[in-house]
matplotlib code that plots the C-alpha trace (Angstrom):
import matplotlib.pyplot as plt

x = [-14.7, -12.7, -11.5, -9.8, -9.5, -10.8, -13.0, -11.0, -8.4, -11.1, -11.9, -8.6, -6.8, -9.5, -11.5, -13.2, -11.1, -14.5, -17.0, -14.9, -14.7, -18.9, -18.7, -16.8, -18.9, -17.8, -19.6, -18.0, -18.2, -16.6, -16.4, -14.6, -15.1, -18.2, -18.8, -19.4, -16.7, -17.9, -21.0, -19.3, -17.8, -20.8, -23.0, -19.7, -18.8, -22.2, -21.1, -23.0, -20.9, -20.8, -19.5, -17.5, -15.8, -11.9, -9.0, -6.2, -4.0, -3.8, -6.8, -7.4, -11.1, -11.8, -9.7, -11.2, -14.9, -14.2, -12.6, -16.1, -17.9, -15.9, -15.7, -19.6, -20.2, -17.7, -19.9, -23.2, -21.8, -19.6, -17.1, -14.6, -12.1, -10.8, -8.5, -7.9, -5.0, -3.6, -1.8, -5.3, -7.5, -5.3, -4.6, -8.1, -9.2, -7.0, -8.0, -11.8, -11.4, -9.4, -12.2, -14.6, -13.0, -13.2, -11.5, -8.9, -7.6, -5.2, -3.0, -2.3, 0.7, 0.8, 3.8, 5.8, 4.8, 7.4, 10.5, 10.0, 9.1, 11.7, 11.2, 8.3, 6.0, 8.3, 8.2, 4.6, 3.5, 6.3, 4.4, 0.7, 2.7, 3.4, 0.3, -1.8, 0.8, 0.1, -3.4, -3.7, -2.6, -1.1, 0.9, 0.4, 3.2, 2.5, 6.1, 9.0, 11.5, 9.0, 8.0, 12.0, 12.5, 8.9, 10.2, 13.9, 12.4, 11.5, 7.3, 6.7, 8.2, 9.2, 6.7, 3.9, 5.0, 4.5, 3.5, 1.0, 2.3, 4.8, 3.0, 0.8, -2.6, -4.7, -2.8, -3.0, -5.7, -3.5, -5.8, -6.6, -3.1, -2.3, -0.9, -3.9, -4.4, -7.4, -4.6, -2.4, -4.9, -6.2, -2.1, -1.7, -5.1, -3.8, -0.3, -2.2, -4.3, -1.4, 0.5, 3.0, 4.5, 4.3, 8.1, 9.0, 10.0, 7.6, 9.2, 5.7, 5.0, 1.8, 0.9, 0.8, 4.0, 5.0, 8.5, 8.4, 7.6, 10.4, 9.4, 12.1, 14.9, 12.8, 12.6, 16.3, 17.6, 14.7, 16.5, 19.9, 18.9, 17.3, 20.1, 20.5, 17.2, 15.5, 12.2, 11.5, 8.4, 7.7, 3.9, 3.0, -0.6, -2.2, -4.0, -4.9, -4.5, -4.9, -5.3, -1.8, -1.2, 1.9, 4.7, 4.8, 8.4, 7.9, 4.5, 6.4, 8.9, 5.9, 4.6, 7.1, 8.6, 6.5, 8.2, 6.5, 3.0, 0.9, -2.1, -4.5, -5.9, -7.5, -9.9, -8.8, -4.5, -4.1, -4.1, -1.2, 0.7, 0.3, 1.6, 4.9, 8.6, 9.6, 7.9, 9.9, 9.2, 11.6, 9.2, 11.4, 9.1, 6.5, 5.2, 4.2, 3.3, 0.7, 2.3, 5.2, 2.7, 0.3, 3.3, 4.8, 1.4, 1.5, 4.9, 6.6, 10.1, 10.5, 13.6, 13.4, 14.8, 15.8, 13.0, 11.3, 8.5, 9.8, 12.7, 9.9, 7.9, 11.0, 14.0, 16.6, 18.4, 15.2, 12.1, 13.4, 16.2, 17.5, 19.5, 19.5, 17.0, 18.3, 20.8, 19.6, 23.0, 21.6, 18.4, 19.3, 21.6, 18.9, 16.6, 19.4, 20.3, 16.6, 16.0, 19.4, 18.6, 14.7, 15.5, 16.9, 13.9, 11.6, 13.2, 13.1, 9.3, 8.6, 10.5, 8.2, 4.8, 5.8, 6.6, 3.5, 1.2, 2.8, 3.4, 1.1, -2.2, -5.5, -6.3, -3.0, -3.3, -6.7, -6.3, -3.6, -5.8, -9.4, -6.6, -5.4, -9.4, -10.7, -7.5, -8.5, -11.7, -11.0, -8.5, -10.2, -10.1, -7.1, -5.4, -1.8, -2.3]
y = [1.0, -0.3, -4.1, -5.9, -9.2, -8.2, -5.7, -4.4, -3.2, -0.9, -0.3, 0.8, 1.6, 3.8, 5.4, 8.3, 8.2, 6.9, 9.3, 12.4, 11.4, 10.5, 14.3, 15.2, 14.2, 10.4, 7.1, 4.7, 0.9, -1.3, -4.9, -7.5, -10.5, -10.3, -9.3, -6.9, -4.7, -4.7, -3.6, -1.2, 0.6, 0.9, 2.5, 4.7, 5.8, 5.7, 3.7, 0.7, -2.3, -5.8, -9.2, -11.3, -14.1, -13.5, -16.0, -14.3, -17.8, -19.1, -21.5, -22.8, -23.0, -20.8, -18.4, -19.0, -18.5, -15.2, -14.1, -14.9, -13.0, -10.4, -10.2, -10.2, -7.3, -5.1, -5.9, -4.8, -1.6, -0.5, 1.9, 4.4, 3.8, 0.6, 0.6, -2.8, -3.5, -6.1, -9.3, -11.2, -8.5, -6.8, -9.7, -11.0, -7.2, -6.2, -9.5, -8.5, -5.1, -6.4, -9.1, -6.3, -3.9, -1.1, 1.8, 2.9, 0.0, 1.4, -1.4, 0.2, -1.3, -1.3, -4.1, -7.2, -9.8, -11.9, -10.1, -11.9, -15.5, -17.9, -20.8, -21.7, -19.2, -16.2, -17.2, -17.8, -14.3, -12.9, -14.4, -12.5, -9.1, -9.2, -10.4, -7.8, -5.1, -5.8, -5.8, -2.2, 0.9, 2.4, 1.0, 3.5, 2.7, 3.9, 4.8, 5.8, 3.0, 0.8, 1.9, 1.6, -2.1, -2.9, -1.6, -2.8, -6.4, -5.8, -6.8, -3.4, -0.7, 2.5, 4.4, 2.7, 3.5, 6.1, 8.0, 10.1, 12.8, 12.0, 8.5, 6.8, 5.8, 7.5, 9.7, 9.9, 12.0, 14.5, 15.4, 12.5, 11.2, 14.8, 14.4, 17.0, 17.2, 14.7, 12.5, 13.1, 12.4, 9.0, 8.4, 8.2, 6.6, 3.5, 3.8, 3.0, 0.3, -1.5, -0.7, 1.3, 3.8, 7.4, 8.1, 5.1, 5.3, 3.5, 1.7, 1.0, -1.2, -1.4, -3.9, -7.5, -9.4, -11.6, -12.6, -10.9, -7.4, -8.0, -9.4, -11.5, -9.1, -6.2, -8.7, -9.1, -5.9, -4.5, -7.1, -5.1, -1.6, -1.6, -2.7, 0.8, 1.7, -1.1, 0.4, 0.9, -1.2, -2.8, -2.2, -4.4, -3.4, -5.6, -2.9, -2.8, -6.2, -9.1, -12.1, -13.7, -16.2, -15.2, -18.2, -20.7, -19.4, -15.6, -16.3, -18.2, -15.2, -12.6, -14.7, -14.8, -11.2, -9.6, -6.2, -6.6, -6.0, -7.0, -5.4, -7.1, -5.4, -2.2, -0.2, 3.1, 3.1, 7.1, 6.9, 4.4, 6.2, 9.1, 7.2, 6.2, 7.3, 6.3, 3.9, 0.4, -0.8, -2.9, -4.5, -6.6, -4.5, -2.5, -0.4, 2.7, 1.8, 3.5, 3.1, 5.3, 7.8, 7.8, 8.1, 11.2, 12.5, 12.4, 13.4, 10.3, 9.6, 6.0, 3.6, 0.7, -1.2, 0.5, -1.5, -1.4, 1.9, 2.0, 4.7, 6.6, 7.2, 7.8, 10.0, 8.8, 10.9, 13.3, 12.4, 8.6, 6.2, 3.7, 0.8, -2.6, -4.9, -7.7, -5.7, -6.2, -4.5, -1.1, -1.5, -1.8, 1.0, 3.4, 2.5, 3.0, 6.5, 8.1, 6.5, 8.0, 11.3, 12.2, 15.5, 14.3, 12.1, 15.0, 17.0, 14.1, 13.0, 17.1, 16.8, 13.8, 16.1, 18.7, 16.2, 14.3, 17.3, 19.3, 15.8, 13.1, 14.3, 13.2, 16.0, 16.0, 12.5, 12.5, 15.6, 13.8, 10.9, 13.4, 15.1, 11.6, 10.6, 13.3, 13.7, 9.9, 10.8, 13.4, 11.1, 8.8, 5.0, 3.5, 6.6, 6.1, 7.0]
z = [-13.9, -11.5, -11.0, -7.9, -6.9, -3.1, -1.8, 0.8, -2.2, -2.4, 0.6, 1.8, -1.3, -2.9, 0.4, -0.7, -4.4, -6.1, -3.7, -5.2, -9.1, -8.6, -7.3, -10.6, -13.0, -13.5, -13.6, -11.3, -11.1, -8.7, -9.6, -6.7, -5.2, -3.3, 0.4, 2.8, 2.7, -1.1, 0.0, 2.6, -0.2, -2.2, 0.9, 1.7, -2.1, -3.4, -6.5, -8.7, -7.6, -9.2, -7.1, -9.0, -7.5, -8.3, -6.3, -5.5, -6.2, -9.7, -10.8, -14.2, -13.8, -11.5, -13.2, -16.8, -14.6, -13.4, -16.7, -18.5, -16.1, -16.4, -20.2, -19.8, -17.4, -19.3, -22.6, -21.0, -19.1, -22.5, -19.8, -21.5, -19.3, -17.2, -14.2, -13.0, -10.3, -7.6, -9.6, -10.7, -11.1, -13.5, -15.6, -15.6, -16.0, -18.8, -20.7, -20.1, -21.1, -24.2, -25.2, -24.8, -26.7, -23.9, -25.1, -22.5, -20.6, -17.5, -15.9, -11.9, -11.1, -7.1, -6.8, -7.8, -5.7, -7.7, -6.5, -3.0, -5.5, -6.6, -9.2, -11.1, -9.3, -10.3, -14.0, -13.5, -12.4, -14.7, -17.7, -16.1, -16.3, -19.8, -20.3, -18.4, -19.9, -23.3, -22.9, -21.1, -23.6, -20.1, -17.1, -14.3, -11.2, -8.2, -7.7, -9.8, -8.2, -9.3, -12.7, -13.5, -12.4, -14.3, -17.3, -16.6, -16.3, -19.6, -18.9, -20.7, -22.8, -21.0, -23.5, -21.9, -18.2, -16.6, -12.5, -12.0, -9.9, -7.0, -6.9, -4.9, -5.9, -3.4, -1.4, 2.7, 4.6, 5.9, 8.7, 10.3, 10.3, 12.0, 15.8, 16.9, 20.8, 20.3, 18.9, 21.9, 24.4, 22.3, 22.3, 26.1, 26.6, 24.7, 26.6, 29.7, 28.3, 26.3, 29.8, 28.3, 30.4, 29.6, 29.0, 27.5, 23.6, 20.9, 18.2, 16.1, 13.2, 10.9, 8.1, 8.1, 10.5, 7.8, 6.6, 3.2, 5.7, 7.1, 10.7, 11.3, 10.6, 13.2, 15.9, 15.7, 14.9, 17.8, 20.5, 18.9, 19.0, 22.8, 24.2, 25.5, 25.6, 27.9, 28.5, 24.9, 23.5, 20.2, 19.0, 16.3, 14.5, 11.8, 10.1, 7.1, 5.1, 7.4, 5.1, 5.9, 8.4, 11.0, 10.4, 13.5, 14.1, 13.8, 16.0, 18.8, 19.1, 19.7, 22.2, 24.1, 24.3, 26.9, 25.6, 22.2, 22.1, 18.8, 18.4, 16.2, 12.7, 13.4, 11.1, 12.7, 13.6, 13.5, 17.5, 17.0, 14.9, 17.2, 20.2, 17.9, 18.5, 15.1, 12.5, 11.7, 8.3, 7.0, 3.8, 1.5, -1.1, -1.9, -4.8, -2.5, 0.8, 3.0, 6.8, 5.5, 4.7, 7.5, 9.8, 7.9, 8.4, 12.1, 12.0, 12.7, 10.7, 9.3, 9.6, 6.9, 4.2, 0.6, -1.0, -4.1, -2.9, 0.2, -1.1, -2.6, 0.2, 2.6, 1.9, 3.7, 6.0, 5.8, 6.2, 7.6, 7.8, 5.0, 4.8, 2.3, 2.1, 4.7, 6.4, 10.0, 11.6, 9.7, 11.0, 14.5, 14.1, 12.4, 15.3, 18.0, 16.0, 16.6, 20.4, 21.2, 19.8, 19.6, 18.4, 15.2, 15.2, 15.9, 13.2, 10.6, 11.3, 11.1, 7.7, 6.5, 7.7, 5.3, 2.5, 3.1, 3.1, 0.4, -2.5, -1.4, 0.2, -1.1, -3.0, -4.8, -5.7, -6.6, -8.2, -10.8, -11.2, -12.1, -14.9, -16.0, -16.8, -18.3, -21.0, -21.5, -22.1, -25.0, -26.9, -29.7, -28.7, -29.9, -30.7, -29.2, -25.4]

ax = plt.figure().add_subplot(projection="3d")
ax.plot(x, y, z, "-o")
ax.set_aspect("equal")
plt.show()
């Protein structure tokens, strides 16, 4: 069984994951808040999924709600194994799963959203970690950098830690991401509609323009780095997660660059990806982001920050670019470094196609996870995991 607060966790984060374990042999459960993409993912994965209304902020009541609901679905389905992840879902989840006595309870760590906190809030969602951690019998990161500060917080022992693999919980498809000559001609196709002109260099950006993505310090280190380079454009997408609002500041300088184009969220960005120069991601962190990924796929190298993830899906000065989290200068110099010389840029993004396909492809991933299940279930229930 698996638990997240929303269903498009799983509909992004686990695409075709729960199709290929139903193929293997496995019983799979979904259980989200409720909605279509919920629905979407139990048409596309051909999986039994259950709606149960889970708020991604903290509520008392509605909180205590969801946890009952939770404990009582667990109790009637009896699952071996329990993989709950995202902030509320895994502490709600691992509390379920502990009420209900299920016998492997996996906490899937995907990030700290307290490292970007301060105050009250941080020692709020520091006090949920331990929490979900001493519930699960495993903590699985989905990145070494960020299995080390988990443990180095001290919200688990290091015996309880562990990555599957290289990391990542699902892997990238390796041949959609591929720059293909379908990709190519989809590339130019949305040059001309975005009126981008054919030779000018594409400085891309996917995921959600917000502060703690780093938005603010790309604009400025983007206005730095073209200097040089005037025809170069900015494309912003919004794939993927959309749920947060864009700052009236960081919204008033989109608007009114004409040379930054922001492209709203998209189910399908290979096509943008293919269109890129080089990838900007300068996240303030991460626990093994996707856009890194996806653009190593299509052979696209990556200049960002040295965040928490980020350095594990980008080696710097081979497969991408990295500097400190807030260092804008280093940004703008990384971005400058591959528009001045796009064969260093071609030879990195080849460099991230090769790692991509040979450490973090779907079948490598998934492949870890199907091994991780099935030595779960041989071992007795409480049996030291």
């Amino acid at each position: 069984m698996f638990i997240v607060t929303v269903p498009i966790t799983a509909k992004v984060l686990l695409r075709g994951q729960l199709a290929a374990l139903r193929a293997q042999g496995f019983d799979v459960t979904v259980i989200s808040s409720p909605g279509p993409e919920l629905e979407l993912v139990r048409d596309r994965e051909g999986v039994r999924v259950i709606g149960i209304p889970i708020a991604r902020e903290i509520d008392p009541v509605a909180d205590a709600r969801s946890l009952a609901q939770l404990t009582r679905a667990l109790r009637e389905l009896a699952p071996d194994i329990v993989n709950a992840s995202t902030a509320k879902a895994g502490l709600l989840g691992m509390l379920a799963a502990t009420a209900a006595r299920v016998p492997h309870r996996i906490y899937l760590l995907r990030g700290l959203r307290l490292e970007t906190e301060r105050g009250v809030k941080r020692a709020v969602l520091g006090a949920t970690e331990r929490i979900a951690a001493a519930c699960a019998h495993r903590v699985i990161a989905v990145s070494e950098s960020l299995r080390a500060r988990y443990v180095a917080e001290g919200f688990a022992p290091a015996r309880k830690c562990a990555v599957l693999g290289a990391g990542s919980s699902n892997g990238v498809e390796i041949a959609r991401f591929a720059r293909t000559d379908l990709r190519r001609r989809e590339a130019l196709a949305l040059r001309a509609q975005l009126g981008i002109a054919p030779d000018a260099s594409v400085i891309g950006f996917v995921g959600r323009p917000v502060r703690d993505k780093g938005m603010g310090e790309l604009l400025d280190a983007y206005e730095q780095a073209i200097a040089a380079h005037p025809t170069t454009r900015l494309v912003i997408v919004g794939a993927g997660f959309a749920a947060d609002d864009v700052d009236a500041d960081l919204a008033r300088r989109l608007a009114a660059r004409r040379d930054v184009i922001v492209v709203g969220r998209v189910d399908e960005p290979a096509p943008y990806y293919a269109m890129m120069d080089v990838l900007a991601f300068p996240s303030h962190r991460e626990g093994f982001p996707n856009a890194p990924l996806e653009a190593a796929a299509a052979g696209v190298a990556t200049v960002g920050f040295r965040a928490t993830g980020v350095c594990d899906a980008v080696v710097d000065g081979e497969t991408g670019l990295l500097f400190d989290v807030g260092d804008t200068a280093g940004l703008a110099s990384g971005l400058a470094r591959y528009l001045a010389d796009p064969a260093l840029c071609r030879t990195h993004g080849e460099q991230a196609a090769r790692r991509a396909a040979a450490e973090f492809s779907r079948e490598t991933v998934w492949a870890a996870w199907r091994a991780e299940y099935a030595r779960l279930a041989q071992v007795p229930p409480n049996s030291g995991i």
